[in-house]
VONU-854432 format. One line per 10 residues: number of its first residue (from 0); their letters; for each residue x, y, z of C-alpha. Coordinates in Angstrom, 2 decimals. Layout:
// VONU-854432
NUM = a = X Y Z | ...
END
This chain:
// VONU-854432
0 = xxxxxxxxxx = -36.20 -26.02 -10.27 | -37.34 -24.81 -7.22 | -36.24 -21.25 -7.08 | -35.38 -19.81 -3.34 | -37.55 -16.25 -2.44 | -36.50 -13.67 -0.35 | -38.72 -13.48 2.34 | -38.79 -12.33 5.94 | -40.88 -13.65 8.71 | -41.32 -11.00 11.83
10 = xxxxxxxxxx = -42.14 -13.71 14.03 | -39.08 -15.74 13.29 | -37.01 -12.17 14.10 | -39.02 -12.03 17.14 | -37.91 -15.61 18.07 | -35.11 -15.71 17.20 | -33.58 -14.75 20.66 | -31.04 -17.78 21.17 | -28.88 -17.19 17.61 | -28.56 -13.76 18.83
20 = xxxxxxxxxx = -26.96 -14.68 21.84 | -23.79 -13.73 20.92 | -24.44 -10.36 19.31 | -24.98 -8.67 22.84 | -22.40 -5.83 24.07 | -22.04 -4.40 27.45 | -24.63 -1.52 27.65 | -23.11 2.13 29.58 | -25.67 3.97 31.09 | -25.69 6.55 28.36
30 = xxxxxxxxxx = -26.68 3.58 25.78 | -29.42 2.83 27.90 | -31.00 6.17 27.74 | -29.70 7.43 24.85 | -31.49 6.14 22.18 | -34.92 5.38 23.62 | -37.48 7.69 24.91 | -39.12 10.97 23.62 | -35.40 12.80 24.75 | -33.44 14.96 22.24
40 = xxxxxxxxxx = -29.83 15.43 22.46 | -28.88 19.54 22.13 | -26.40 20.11 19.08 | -22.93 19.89 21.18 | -24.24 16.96 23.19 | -22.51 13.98 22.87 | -25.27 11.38 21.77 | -24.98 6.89 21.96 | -26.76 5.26 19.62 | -26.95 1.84 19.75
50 = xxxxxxxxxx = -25.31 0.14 16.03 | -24.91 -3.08 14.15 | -22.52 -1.78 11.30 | -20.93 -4.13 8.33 | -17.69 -5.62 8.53 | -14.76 -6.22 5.80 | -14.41 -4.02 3.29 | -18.09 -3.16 3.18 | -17.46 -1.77 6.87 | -13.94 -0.80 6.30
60 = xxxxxxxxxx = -14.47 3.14 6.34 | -16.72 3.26 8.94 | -14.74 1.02 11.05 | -12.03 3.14 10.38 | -13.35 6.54 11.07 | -14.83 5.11 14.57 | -11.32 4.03 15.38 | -9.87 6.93 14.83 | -12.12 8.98 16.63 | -13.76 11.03 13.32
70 = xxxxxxxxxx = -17.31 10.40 14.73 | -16.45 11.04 18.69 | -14.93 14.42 17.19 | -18.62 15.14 16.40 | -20.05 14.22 19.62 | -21.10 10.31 18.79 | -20.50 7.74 20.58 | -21.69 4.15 19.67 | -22.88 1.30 21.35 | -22.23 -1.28 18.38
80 = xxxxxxxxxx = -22.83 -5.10 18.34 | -21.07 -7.08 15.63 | -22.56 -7.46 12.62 | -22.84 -10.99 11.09 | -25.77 -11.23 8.70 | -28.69 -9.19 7.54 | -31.21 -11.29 9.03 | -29.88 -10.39 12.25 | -29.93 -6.76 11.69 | -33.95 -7.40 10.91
90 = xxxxxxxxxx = -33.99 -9.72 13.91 | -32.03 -6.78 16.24 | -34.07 -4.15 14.89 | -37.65 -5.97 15.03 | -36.63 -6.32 18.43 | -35.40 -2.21 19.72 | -32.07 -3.55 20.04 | -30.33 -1.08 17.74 | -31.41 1.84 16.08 | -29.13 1.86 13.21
100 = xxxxxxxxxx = -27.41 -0.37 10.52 | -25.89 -1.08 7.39 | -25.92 -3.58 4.75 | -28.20 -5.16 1.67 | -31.24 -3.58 0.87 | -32.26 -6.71 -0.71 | -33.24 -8.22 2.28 | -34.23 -5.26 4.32 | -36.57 -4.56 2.35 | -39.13 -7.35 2.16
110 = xxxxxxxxxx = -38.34 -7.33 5.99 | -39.59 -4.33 6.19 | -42.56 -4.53 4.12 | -43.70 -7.88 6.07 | -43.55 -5.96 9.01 | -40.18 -5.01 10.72 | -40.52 -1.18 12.43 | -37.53 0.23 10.33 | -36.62 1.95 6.91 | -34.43 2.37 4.16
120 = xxxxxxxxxx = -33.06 6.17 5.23 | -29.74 7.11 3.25 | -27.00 5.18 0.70 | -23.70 3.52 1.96 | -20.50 5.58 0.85 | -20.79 3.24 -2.15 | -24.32 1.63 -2.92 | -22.75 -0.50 -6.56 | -22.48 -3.89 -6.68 | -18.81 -3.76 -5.87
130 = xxxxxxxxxx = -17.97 -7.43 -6.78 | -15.80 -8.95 -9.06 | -15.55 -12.19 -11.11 | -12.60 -14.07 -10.68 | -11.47 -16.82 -12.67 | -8.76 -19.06 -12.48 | -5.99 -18.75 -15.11 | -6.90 -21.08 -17.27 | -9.98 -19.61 -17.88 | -9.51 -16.22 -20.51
140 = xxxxxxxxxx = -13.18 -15.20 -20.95 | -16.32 -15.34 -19.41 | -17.66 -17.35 -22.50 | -15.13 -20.12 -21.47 | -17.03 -20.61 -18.33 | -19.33 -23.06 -20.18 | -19.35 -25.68 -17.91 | -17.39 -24.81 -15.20 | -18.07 -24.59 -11.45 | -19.22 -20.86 -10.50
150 = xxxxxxxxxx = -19.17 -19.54 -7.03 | -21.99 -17.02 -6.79 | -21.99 -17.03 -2.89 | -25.56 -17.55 -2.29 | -28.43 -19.04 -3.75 | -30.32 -15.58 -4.18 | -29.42 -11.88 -3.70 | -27.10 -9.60 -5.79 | -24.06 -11.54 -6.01 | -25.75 -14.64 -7.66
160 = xxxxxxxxxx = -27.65 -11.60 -9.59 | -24.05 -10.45 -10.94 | -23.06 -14.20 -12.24 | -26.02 -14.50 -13.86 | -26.01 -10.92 -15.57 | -22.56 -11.34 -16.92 | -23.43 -14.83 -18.09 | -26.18 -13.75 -20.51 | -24.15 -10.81 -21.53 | -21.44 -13.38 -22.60
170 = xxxxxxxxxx = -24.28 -15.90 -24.61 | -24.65 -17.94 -21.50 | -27.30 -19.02 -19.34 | -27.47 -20.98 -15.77 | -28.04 -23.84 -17.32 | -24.72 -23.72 -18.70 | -23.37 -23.66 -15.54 | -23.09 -24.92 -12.28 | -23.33 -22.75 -9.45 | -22.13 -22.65 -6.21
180 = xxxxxxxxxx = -23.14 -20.79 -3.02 | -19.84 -20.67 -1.97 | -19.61 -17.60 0.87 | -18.14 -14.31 0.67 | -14.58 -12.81 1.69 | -12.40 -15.57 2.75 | -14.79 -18.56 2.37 | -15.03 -17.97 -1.30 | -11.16 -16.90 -2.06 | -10.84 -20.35 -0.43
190 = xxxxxxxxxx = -12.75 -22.21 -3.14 | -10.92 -20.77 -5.95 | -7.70 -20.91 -4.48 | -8.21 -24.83 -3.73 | -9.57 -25.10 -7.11 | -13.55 -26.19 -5.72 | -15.05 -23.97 -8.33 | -13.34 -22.10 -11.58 | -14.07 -19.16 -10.83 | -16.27 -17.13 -8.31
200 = xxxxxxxxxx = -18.12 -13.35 -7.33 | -16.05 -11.93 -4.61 | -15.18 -9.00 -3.06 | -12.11 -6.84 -2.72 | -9.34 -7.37 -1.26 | -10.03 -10.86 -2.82 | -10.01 -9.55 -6.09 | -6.46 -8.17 -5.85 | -4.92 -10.86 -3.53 | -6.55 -13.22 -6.15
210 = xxxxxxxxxx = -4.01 -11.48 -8.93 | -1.00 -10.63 -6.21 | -0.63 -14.45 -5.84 | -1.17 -15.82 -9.22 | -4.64 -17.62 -7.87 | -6.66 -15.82 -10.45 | -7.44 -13.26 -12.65 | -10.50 -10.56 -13.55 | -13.01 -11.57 -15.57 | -15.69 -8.80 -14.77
220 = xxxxxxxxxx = -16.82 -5.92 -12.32 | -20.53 -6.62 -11.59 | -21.28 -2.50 -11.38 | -20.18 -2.50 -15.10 | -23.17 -5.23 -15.84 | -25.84 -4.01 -13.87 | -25.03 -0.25 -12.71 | -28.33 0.14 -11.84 | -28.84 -2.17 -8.70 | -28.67 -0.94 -5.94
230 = xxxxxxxxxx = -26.74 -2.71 -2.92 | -25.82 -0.84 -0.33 | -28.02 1.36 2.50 | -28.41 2.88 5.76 | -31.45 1.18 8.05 | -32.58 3.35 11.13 | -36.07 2.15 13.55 | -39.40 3.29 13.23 | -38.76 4.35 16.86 | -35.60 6.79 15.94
240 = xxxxxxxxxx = -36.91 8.08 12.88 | -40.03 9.19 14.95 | -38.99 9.84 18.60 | -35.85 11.15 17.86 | -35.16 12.46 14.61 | -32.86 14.92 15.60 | -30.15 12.31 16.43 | -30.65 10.38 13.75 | -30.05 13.69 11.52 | -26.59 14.11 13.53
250 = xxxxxxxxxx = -25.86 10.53 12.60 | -26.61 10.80 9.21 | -24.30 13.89 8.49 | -21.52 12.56 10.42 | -21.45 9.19 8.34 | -20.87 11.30 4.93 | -18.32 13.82 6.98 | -16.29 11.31 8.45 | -16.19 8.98 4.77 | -15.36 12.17 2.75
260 = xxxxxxxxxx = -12.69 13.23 5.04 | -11.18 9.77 5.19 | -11.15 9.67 1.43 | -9.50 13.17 1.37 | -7.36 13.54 3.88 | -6.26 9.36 5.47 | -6.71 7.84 2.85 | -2.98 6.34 3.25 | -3.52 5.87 6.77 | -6.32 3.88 5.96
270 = xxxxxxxxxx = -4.80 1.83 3.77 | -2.59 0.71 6.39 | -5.07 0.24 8.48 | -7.18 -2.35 6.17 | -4.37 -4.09 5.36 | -3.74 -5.05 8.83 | -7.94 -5.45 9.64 | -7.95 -8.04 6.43 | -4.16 -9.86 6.55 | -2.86 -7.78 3.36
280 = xxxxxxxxxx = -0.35 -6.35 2.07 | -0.62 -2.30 1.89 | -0.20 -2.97 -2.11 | -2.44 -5.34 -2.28 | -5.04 -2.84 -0.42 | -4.41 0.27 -1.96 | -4.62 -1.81 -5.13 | -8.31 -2.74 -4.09 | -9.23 0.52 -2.43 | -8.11 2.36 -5.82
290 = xxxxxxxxxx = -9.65 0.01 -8.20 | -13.04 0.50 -6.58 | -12.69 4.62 -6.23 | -14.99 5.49 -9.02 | -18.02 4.18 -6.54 | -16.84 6.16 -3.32 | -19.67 8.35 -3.84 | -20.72 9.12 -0.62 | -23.95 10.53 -1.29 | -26.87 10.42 0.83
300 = xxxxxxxxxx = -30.35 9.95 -1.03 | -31.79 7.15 -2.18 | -32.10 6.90 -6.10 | -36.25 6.07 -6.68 | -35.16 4.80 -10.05 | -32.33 2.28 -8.46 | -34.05 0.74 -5.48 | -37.39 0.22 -7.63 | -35.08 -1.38 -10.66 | -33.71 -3.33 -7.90
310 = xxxxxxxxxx = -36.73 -5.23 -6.51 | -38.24 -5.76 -9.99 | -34.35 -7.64 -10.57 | -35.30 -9.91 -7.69 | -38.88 -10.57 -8.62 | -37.27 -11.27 -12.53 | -35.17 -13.90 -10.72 | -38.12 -15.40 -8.35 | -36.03 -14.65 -5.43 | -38.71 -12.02 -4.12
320 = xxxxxxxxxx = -42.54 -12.62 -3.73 | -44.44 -10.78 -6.43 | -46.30 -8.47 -3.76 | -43.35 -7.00 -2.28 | -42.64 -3.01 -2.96 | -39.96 -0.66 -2.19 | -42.81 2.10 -1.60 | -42.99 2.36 2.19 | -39.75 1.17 2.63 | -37.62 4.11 2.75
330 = xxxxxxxxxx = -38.01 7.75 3.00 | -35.14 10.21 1.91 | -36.22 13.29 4.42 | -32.75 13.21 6.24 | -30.89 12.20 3.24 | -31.58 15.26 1.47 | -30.51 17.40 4.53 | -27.31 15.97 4.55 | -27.12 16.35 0.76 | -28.36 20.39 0.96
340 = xxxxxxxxxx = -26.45 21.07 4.13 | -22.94 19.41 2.80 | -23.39 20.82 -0.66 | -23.59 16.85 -2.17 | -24.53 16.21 -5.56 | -26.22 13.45 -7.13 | -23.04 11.09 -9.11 | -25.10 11.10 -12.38 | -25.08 14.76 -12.63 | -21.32 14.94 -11.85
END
């Protein structure tokens, strides 16, 4: 079997200019000048920087807090494009379209160890695998998965990583299996609910919609197989981090202010609002929101132990080229100034 490697080419980013057609947004004159240059906002000046920030319930808080106007309370304003895939972030960011993102660190980082000017600078307000096998109801264990159609939603990357971690676990193997790269979010609720594969990886709200209808049931929570990879991060350019690292520190604070105070004080109000974002039911969202608190972290620095674990999971599974390192790829400078300054502490020592 030919086994499918994470790999990133800079000149493909580079070329890449026509699939990124429609990622563009409508620039304002402070967009085009703030985020580029050798200028540095003062500490009440509002500040643009240009985004390309997760969507779904990956994005949901974020989304949320821009919304409602958490981060313009602290003087940020952004000039987002919509995220699709984390290729395109790479592609964006190879490019000096953005200056920030979000998503897998599993592909941002052998894109930026072949080359793309960016790194690895703080943790997600959850960085678990928050994914979820879901069966169909005739299947009661994951040992009664022996073969059955799987949907892992890629061919590489931490969601197939989950399957196959809960498989061994359970006595079983790929080969005992077949697998699916069946999407994420909708597309792969759709396979299970039309019966394509038995049961699938997916994430919330999926999960609980899965069980509010009667489509499915829980088999597994990938962060309770493998709480040690490491899945979600904060990507910022070469160019911010060293031409204006002031901003980047306002950033950077904000994004754990605004997640902790939508976790403490609208968190019903979000609710409502992510049921309406993803077609659900407030149940069926708080549900989902709830069932996932106990990874709401929202802590800034990158664990060494997690990110290195991670990238030695890849290479395990052949989906990352020997040669590749997480050294070089991230640096935690800011992170731990937003962890000192808002009196964070590390989840394991909690």
């Amino acid at each position: 079997m030919i086994k499918k490697r994470i790999v990133f080419s800079l000149a493909a980013a580079v070329l890449s200019v026509s699939v990124l057609a429609g990622c563009s947004s409508a620039k304002t004159p402070e967009a085009e000048t703030g985020s580029t240059g050798n200028s540095q906002a003062g500490e009440n000046e509002t500040i643009t920087i240009r985004t390309c920030f997760a969507t779904g319930m990956t994005g949901a808080v974020n989304n949320f807090a821009i919304e409602k106007g958490l981060y313009e309370e602290l003087g940020i304003e952004f000039d987002n494009v919509q995220w699709s895939s984390n290729d395109e972030v790479l592609s964006l960011m190879a490019r000096g379209e953005i200056d920030v993102a979000d998503g897998d660190p599993s592909a941002y980082i052998p894109g930026i160890y072949n080359g793309v000017p960016a790194k690895l600078v703080g943790n997600m307000w959850r960085y678990s695998g928050c994914y979820w096998l879901v069966a169909n109801n005739d299947i009661k264990s994951i040992s009664d998965l022996k073969g059955k159609n799987i949907g892992s939603a890629s061919s590489a990357g931490g969601m197939r990583l989950s399957v196959l971690k809960m498989l061994e676990e359970n006595g079983l193997d790929e080969g005992d299996v077949t697998l699916v790269a069946n999407g994420i979010y909708q597309s792969a609720y759709a396979t299970l609910s039309s019966q394509e594969v038995d049961a699938t990886i997916i994430h919330n709200p999926y999960t609980a919609l899965a069980e509010a209808e009667g489509t499915g049931h829980i088999l597994g929570r990938a962060w309770d197989y493998i709480p040690d990879y490491y899945t979600g991060t904060i990507i910022a350019s070469d160019n911010m981090i060293e031409k204006e690292p002031e901003k980047l520190q306002r950033f950077l604070t904000a994004y754990y202010k605004v997640h902790e105070k939508v976790k403490n004080e609208y968190f019903d109000e979000f609710v409502t609002w992510a049921a309406k974002q993803m077609n659900t039911t407030e149940d069926v969202m708080k549900n989902a929101i709830e069932s996932e608190i106990d990874v709401w972290l929202d802590y800034p620095v990158i664990p060494e132990d997690r990110i290195n674990q991670t990238v030695e999971y890849l290479k395990d599974y052949g989906w990352l080229d020997e040669e590749v390192k997480a050294e070089g790829t991230y640096t935690n400078e800011f992170a731990q100034k937003v962890a000192d300054e808002l009196g964070l502490s590390e989840p394991e020592s909690k």
